[in-house]
KEMI-14689 format. One record per residue (C-alpha): z, x, y; chain; residue in three letters. Coordinates in steps of 0.2 Angstrom, whole numbers, padded with zeros to 4 digits. Last residue first. Example, Ala and Ser with C-alpha at 12.3 -4.5 7.8 and 13.67 -1.06 7.14 Angstrom:
! KEMI-14689
+-------+-------+-------+-------+------+
!    up !  east ! north ! kette ! rest !
+-------+-------+-------+-------+------+
!  0036 !  0068 ! -0005 !     A !  Ser !
!  0039 !  0062 ! -0022 !     A !  Ala !
+-------+-------+-------+-------+------+
***
This chain:
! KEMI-14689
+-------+-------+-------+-------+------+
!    up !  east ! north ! kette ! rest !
+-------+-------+-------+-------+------+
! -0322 !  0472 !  0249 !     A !  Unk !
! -0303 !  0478 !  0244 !     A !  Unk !
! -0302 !  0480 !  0224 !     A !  Unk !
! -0301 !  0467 !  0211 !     A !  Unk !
! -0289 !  0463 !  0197 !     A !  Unk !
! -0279 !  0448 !  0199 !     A !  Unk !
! -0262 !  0457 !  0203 !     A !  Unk !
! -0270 !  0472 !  0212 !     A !  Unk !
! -0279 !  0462 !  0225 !     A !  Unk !
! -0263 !  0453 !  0228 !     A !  Unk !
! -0255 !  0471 !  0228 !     A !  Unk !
! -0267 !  0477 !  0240 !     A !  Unk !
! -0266 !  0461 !  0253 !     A !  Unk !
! -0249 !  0463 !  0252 !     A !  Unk !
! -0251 !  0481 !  0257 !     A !  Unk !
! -0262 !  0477 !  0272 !     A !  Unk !
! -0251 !  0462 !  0279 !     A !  Unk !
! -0235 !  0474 !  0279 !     A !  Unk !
! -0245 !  0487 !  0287 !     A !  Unk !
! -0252 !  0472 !  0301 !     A !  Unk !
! -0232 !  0470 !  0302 !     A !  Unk !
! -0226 !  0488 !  0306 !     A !  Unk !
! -0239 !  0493 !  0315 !     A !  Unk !
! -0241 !  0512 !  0309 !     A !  Unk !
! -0246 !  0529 !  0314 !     A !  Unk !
! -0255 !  0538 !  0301 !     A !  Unk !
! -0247 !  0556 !  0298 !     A !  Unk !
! -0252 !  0559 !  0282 !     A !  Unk !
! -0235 !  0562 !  0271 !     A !  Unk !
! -0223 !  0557 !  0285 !     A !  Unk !
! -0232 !  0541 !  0288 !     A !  Unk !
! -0228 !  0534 !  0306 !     A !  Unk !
! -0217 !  0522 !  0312 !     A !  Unk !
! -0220 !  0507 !  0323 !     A !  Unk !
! -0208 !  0488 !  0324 !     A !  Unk !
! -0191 !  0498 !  0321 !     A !  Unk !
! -0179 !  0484 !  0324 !     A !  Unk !
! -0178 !  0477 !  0308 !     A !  Unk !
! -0170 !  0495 !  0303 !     A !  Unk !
! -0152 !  0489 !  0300 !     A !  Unk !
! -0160 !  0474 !  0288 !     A !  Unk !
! -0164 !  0486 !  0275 !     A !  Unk !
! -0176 !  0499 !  0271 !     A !  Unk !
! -0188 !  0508 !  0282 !     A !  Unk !
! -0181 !  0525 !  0280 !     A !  Unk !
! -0187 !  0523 !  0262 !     A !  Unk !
! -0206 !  0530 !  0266 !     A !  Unk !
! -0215 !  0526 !  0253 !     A !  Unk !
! -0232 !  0534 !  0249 !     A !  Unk !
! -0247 !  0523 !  0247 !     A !  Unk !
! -0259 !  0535 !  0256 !     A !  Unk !
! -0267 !  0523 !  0268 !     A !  Unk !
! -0257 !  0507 !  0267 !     A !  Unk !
! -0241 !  0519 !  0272 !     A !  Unk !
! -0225 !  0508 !  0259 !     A !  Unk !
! -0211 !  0503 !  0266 !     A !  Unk !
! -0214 !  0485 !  0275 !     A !  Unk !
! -0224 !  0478 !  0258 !     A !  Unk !
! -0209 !  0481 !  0248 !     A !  Unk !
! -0214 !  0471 !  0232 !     A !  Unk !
! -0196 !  0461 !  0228 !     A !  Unk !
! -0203 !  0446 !  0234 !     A !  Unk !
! -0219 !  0447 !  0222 !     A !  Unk !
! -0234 !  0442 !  0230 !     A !  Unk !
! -0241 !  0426 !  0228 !     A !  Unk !
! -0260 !  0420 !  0227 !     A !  Unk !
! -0273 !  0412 !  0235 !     A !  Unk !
! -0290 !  0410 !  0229 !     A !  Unk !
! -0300 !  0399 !  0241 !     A !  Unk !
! -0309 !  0385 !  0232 !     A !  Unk !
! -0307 !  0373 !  0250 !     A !  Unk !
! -0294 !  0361 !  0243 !     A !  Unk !
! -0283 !  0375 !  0235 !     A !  Unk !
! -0282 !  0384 !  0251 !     A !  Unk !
! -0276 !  0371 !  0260 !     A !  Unk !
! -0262 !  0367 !  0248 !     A !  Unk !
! -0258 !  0384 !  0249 !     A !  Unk !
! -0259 !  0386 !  0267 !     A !  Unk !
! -0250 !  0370 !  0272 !     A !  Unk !
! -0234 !  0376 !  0260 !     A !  Unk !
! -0235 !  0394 !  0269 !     A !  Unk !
! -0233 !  0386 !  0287 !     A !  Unk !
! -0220 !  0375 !  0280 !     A !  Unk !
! -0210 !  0389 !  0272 !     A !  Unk !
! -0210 !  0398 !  0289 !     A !  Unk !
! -0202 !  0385 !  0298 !     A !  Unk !
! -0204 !  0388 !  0317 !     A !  Unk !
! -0185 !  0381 !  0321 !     A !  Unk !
! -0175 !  0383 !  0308 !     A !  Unk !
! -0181 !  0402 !  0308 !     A !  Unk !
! -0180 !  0403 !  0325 !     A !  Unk !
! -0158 !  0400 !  0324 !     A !  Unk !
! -0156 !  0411 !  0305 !     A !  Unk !
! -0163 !  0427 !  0311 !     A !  Unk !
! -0149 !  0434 !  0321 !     A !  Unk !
! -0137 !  0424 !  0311 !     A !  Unk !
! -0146 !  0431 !  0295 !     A !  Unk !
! -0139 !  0417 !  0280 !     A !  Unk !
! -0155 !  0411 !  0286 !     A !  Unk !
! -0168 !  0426 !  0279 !     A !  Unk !
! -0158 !  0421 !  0262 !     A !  Unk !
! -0166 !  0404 !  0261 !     A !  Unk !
! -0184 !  0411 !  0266 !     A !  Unk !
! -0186 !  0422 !  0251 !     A !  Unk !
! -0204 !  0427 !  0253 !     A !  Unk !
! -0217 !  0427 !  0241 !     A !  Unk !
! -0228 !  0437 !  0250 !     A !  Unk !
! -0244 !  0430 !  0256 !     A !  Unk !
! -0263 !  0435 !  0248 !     A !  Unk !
! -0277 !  0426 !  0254 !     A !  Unk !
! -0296 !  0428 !  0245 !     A !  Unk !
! -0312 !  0421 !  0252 !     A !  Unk !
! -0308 !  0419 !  0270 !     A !  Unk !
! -0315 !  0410 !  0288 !     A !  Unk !
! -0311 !  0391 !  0284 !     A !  Unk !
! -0294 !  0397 !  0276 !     A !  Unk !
! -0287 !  0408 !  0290 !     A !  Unk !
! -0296 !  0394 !  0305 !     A !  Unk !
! -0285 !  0378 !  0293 !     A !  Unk !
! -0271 !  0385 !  0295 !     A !  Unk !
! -0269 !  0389 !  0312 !     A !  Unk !
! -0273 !  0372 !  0315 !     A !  Unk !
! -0263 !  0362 !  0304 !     A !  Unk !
! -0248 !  0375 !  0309 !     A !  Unk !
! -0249 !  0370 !  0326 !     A !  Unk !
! -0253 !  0352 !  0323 !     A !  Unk !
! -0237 !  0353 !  0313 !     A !  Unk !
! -0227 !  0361 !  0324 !     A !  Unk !
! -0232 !  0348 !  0339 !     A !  Unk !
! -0227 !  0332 !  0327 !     A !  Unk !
! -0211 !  0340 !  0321 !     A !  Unk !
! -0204 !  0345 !  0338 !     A !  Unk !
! -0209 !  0328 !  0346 !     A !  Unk !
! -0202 !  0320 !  0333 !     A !  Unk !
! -0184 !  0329 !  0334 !     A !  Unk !
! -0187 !  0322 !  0354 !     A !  Unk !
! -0188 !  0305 !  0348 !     A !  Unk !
! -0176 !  0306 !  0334 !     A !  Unk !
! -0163 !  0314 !  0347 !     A !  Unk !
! -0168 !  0302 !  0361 !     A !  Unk !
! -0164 !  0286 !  0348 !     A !  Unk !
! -0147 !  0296 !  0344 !     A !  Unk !
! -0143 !  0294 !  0364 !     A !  Unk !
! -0147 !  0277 !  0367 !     A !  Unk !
! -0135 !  0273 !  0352 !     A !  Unk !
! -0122 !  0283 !  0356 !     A !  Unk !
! -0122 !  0277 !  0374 !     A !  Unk !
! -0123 !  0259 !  0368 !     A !  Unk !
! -0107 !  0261 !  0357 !     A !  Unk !
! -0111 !  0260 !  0338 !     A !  Unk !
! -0102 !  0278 !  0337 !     A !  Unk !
! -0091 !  0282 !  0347 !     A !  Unk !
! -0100 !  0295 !  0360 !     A !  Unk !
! -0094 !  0315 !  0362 !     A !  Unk !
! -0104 !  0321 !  0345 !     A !  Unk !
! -0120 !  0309 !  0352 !     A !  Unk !
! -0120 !  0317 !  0367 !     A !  Unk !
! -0119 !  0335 !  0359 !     A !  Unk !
! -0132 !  0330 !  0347 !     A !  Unk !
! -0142 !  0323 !  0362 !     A !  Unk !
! -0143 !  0341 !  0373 !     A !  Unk !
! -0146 !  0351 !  0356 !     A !  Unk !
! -0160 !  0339 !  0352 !     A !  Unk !
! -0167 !  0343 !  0370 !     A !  Unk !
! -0162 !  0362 !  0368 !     A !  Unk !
! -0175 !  0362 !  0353 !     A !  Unk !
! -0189 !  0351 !  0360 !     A !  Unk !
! -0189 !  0365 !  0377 !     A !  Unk !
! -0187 !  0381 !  0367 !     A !  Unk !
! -0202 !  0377 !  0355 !     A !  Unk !
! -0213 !  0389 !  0360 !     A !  Unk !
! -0223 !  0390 !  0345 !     A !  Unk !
! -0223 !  0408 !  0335 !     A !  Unk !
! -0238 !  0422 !  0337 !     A !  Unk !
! -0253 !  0424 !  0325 !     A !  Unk !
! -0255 !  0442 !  0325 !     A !  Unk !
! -0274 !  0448 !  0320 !     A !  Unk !
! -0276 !  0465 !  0314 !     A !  Unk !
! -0288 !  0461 !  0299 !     A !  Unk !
! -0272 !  0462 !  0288 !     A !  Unk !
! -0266 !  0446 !  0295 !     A !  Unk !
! -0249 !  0445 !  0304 !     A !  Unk !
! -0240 !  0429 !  0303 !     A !  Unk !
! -0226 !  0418 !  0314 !     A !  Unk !
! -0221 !  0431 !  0324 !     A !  Unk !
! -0204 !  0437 !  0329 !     A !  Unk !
! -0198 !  0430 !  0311 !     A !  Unk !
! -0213 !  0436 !  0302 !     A !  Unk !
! -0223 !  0431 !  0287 !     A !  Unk !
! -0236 !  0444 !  0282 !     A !  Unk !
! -0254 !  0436 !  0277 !     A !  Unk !
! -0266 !  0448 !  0267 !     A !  Unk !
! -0284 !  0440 !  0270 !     A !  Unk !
! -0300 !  0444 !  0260 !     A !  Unk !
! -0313 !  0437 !  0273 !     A !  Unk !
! -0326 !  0428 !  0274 !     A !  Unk !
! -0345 !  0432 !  0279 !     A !  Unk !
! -0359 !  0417 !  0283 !     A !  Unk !
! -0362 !  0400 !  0275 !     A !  Unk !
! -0347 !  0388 !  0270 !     A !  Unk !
! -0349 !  0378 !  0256 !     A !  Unk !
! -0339 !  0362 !  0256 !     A !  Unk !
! -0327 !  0360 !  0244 !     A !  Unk !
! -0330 !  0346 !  0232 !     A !  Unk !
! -0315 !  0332 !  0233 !     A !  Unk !
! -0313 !  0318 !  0217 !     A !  Unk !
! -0297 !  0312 !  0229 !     A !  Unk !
! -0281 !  0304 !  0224 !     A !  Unk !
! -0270 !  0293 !  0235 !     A !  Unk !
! -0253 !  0290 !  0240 !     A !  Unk !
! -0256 !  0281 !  0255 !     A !  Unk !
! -0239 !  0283 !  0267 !     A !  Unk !
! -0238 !  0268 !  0280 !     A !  Unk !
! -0228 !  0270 !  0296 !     A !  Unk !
! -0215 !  0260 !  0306 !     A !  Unk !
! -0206 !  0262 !  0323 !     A !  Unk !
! -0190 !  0258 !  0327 !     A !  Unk !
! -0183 !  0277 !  0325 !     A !  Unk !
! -0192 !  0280 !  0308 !     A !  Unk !
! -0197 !  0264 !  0296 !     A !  Unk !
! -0206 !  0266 !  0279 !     A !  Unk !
! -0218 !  0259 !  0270 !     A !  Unk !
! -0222 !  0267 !  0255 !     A !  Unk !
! -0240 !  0262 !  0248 !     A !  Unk !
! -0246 !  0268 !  0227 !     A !  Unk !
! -0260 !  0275 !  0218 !     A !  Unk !
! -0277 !  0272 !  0229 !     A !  Unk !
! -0288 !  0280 !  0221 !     A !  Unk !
! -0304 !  0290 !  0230 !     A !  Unk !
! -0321 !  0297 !  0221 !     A !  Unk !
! -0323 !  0281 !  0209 !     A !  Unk !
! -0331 !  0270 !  0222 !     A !  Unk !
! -0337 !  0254 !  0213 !     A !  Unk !
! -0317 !  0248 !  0216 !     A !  Unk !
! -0318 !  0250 !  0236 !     A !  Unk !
! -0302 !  0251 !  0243 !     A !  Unk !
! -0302 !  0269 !  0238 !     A !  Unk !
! -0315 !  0272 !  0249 !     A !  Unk !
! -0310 !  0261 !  0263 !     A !  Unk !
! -0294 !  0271 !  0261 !     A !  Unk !
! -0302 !  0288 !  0263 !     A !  Unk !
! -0314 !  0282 !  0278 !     A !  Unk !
! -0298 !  0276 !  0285 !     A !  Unk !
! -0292 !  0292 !  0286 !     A !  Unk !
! -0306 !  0301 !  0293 !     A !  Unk !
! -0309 !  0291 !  0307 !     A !  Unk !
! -0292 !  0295 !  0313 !     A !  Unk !
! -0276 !  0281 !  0310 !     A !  Unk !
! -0272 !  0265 !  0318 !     A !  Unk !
! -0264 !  0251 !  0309 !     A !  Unk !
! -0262 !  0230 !  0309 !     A !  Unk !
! -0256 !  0223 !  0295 !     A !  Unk !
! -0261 !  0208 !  0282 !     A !  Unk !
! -0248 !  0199 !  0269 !     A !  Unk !
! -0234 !  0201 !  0261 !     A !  Unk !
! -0236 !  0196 !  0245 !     A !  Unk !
! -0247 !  0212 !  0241 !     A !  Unk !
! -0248 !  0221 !  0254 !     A !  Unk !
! -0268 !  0220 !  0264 !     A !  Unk !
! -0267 !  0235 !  0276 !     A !  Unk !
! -0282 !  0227 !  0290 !     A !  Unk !
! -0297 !  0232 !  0296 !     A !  Unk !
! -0306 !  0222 !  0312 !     A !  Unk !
! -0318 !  0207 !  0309 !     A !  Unk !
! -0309 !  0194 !  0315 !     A !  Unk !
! -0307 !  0185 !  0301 !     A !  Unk !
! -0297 !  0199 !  0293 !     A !  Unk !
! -0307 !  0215 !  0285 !     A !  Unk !
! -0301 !  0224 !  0270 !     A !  Unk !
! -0290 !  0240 !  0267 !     A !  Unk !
! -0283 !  0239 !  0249 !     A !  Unk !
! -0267 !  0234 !  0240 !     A !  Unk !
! -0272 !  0221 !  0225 !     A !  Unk !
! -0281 !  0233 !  0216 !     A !  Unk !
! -0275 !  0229 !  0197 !     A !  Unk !
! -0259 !  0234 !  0203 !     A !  Unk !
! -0259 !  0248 !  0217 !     A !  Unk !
! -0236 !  0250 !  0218 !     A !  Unk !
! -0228 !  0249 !  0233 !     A !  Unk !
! -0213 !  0257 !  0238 !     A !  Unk !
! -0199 !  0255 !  0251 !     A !  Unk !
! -0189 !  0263 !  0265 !     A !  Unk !
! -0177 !  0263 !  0277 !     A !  Unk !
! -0170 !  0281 !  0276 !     A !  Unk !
! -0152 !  0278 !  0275 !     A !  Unk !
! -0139 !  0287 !  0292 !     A !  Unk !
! -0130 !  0269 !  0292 !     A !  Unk !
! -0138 !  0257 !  0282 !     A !  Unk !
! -0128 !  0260 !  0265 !     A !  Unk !
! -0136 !  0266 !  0250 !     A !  Unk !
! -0122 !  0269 !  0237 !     A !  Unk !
! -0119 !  0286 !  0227 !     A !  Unk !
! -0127 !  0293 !  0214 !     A !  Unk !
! -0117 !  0309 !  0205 !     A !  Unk !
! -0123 !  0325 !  0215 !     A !  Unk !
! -0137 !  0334 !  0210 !     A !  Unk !
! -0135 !  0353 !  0200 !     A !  Unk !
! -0152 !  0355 !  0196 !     A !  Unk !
! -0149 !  0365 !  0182 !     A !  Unk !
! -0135 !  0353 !  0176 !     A !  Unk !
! -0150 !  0339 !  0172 !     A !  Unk !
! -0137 !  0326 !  0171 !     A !  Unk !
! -0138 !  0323 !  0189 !     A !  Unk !
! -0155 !  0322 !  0192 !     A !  Unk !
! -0157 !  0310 !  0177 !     A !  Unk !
! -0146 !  0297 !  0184 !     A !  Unk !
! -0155 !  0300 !  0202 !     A !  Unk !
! -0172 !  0296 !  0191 !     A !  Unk !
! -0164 !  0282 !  0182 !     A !  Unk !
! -0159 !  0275 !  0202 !     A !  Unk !
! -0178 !  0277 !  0209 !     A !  Unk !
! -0185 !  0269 !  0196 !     A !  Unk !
! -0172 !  0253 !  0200 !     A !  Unk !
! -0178 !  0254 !  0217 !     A !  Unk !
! -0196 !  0256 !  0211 !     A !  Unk !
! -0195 !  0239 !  0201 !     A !  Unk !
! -0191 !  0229 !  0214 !     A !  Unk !
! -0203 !  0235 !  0224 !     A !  Unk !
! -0218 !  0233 !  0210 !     A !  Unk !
! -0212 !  0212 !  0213 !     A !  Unk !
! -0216 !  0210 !  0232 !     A !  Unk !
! -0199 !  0205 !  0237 !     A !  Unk !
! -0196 !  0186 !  0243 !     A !  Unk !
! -0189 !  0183 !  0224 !     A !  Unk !
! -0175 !  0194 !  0227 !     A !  Unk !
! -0168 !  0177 !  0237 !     A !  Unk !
! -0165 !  0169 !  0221 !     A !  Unk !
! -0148 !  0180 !  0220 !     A !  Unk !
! -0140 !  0176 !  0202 !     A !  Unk !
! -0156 !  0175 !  0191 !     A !  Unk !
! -0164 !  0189 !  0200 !     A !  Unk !
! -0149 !  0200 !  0198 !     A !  Unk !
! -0146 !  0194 !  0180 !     A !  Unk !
! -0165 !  0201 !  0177 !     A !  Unk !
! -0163 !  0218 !  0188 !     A !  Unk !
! -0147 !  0219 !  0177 !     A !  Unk !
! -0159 !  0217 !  0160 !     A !  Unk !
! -0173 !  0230 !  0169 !     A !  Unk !
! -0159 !  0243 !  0170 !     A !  Unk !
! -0155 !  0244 !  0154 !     A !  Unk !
! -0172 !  0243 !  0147 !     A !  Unk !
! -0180 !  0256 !  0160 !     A !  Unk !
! -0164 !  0268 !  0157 !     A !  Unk !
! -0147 !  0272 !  0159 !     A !  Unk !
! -0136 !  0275 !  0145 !     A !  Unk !
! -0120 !  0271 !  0147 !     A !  Unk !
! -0111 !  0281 !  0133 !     A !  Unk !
! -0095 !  0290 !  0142 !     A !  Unk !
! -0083 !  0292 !  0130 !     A !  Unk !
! -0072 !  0280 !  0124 !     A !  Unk !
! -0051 !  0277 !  0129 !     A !  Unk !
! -0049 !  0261 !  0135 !     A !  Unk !
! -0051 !  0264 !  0155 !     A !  Unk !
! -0066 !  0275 !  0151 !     A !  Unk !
! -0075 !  0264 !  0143 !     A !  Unk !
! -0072 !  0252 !  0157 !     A !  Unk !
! -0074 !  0264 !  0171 !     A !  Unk !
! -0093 !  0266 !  0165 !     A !  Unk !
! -0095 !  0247 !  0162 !     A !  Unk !
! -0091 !  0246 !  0181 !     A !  Unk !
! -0102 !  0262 !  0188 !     A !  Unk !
! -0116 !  0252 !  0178 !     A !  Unk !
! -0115 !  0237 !  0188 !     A !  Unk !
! -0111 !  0245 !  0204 !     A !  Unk !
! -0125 !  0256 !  0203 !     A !  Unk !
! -0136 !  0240 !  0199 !     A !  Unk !
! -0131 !  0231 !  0214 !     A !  Unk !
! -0133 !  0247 !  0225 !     A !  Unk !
! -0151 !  0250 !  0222 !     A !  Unk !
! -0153 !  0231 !  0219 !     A !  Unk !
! -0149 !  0230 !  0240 !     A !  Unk !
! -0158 !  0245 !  0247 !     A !  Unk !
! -0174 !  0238 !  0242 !     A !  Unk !
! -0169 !  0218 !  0246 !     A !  Unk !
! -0166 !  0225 !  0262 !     A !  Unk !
! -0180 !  0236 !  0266 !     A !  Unk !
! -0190 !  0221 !  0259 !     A !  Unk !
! -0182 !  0209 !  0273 !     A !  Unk !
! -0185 !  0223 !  0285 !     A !  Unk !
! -0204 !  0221 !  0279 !     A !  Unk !
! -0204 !  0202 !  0280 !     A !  Unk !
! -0194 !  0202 !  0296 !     A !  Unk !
! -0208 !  0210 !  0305 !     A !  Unk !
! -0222 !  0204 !  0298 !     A !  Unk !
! -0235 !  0205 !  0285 !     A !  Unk !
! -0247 !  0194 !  0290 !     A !  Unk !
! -0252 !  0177 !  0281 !     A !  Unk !
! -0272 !  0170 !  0288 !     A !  Unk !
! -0271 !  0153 !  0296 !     A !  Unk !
! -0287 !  0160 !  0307 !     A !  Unk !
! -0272 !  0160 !  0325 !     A !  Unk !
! -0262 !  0171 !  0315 !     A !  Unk !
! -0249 !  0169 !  0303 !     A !  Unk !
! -0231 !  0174 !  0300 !     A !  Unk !
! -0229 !  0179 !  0320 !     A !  Unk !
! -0220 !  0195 !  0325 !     A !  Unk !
! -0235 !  0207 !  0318 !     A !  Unk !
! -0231 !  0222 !  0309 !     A !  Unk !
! -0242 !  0238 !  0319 !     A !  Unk !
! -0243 !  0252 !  0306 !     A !  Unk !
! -0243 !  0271 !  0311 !     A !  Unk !
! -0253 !  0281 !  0296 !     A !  Unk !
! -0248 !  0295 !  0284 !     A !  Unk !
! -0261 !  0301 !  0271 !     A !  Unk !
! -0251 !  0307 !  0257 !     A !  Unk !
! -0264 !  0318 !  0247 !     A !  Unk !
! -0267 !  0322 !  0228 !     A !  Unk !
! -0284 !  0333 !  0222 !     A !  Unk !
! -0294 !  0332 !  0210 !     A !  Unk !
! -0307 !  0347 !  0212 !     A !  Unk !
! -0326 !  0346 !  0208 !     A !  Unk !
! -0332 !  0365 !  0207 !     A !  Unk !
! -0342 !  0375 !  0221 !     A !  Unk !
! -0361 !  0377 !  0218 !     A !  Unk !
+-------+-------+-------+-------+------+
***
């Protein structure tokens, strides 16, 4: 009997907001101008209460005190209180928004002070090349998925009012789940709207009571090496090969230049940063499918995956390597596999970085230091010298990692 997991997913759904503030059954809808009024009001007590503490900050300093602002919930829940008092039009804001965007500004503070994480000093939001978003928190249930008079589901937003989405049949079986309060195995825990190239999406922040479904028949115990020239090679002999994404990446190259040789807020400029999003969409939509699926076949047909733990940032500074890697993404093929792997009850485990898979005969275990460096990339077969077993370098990589994977929790090769 596999073990009841809780799990955290961001389901991300296309929403439909209506023009009209009502429909033809009186009920409120959560228009248009409602939600870019949000993204406003959002973006606005950001930058209202960054000014406010960036002034008594200069004023300290200007007669000689340290810096003692202290920005927390209390501090920055009296500004939001002056800011409503001064500016009644805040009031139009769903209230747990409000309070996000001041969240949002102590944790930016705290970013910065932390010196291990070495963040800038917050800045302004300003409208130009800013994610238009905002956050809504599940209060006492009052965002859920419900029927309107017509009968068809509906995003209720608090204050806002009704909105029309689309997403897969799984998904909304997720959100009628933790729209229903009696249902204890889904929980809705926050909304954030967001708008992308004229076009606006939900994210459901939710948590799931998820038991992994027993799967009859054999599986595998997978070592996974990470490639450049391909995406993966299994340890079973399998090679999973790269996307072709030559036709998306020289489309965004095409509209970057465009937009480089346009002023901008000029038409062309404009009509040639909305082909860029839509074709840097394209790119993301068909990689993550690709990876979605390839994913999901490793983890549905094994027991036990071992990856190395590679480090992607310094495979970029490569200028050889740098170019596909941007493009296929290794670290988000890894990142779908783990969490994949942990909703499914397979064991899945890091290997080392500094292990070196690539050198060492899976047969005998003797190393052969010839294969060293980033001069001998292009040697994709060798052969041990010790016993003479002829090599693919990649499929070897996979076996080794599997070996030390093996290794590191204690088993041996089934």
């Amino acid at each position: 009997m596999s073990s009841m997991n809780t799990i955290k997913k961001n389901l991300e759904i296309r929403i439909y907001p209506a023009i009209a503030e009502k429909n033809d059954k009186g009920e409120k809808l959560a228009n248009i101008s409602k939600i870019e009024s949000n993204i406003g009001i959002y973006r606005f007590i950001y930058n209202k209460e960054l000014e406010f503490i960036n002034y008594f900050r200069n004023l300290l300093l200007q007669y000689g005190y340290e810096d003692h602002v202290i920005v927390n919930d209390t501090s920055c829940s009296i500004i939001l209180n002056m800011l409503r008092q001064e500016y009644p039009f805040l009031e139009k804001a769903e209230s747990s928004s409000r309070q996000q965007s001041q969240r949002n500004l102590i944790l930016a503070f705290k970013r910065y002070d932390d010196s291990s994480l070495k963040s800038n000093y917050p800045v302004l939001k300003t409208k130009k090349n800013q994610k238009d978003t905002f956050r809504i928190m599940n209060n006492n249930d009052n965002l859920r998925i419900q029927k309107d008079k017509y009968g068809y589901d509906k995003i209720k937003l608090p204050k806002l009012g009704l909105v029309k989405f689309k997403t897969s049949k799984e998904y909304r079986e997720l959100l009628r789940k933790g729209s229903n309060p009696d249902d204890p195995t889904v929980e809705i825990k926050h909304i954030t709207i967001k708008k992308v190239n004229n076009e606006y999406y939900a994210v459901f922040n939710i948590t799931e009571l998820y038991i992994p479904q027993e799967i009859i028949g054999p599986r595998q115990q997978i070592g996974i090496d990470i490639g450049c020239s391909k995406l993966a090679s299994l340890s079973n002999g399998q090679e999973i090969p790269n996307l072709d994404l030559t036709t998306e990446a020289n489309k965004i190259i095409q509209y970057q230049q465009k937009m480089s040789h346009t002023q901008p807020g000029s038409i062309r400029h404009n009509e040639a940063q909305r082909l860029y999003n839509l074709w840097m969409k394209k790119l993301v939509n068909k990689r993550n499918d690709y990876y979605n699926k390839v994913t999901a076949y490793i983890v549905k047909n094994s027991s036990f995956i071992a990856v190395q733990n590679e480090n992607i940032i310094a495979w970029k500074h490569n200028k050889y390597l740098s170019r596909k890697l941007q493009l296929n993404a290794p670290r988000i093929f890894m990142d779908k596999l783990e969490y994949k792997c942990l909703w499914n009850d397979v064991e899945f485990i890091k290997v080392p970085r500094n292990f070196p898979s690539t050198q060492i005969c899976s047969e005998c275990g003797e190393r052969n230091y010839n294969m060293s460096g980033l001069r001998n990339l292009g040697i994709r077969d060798w052969e041990c010298p010790h016993c003479k077993t002829h090599h693919n370098r990649d499929i070897n990589a996979s076996k080794n990692i599997l070996n030390k994977g093996l290794e590191i929790v204690g088993t041996t090769v089934q």
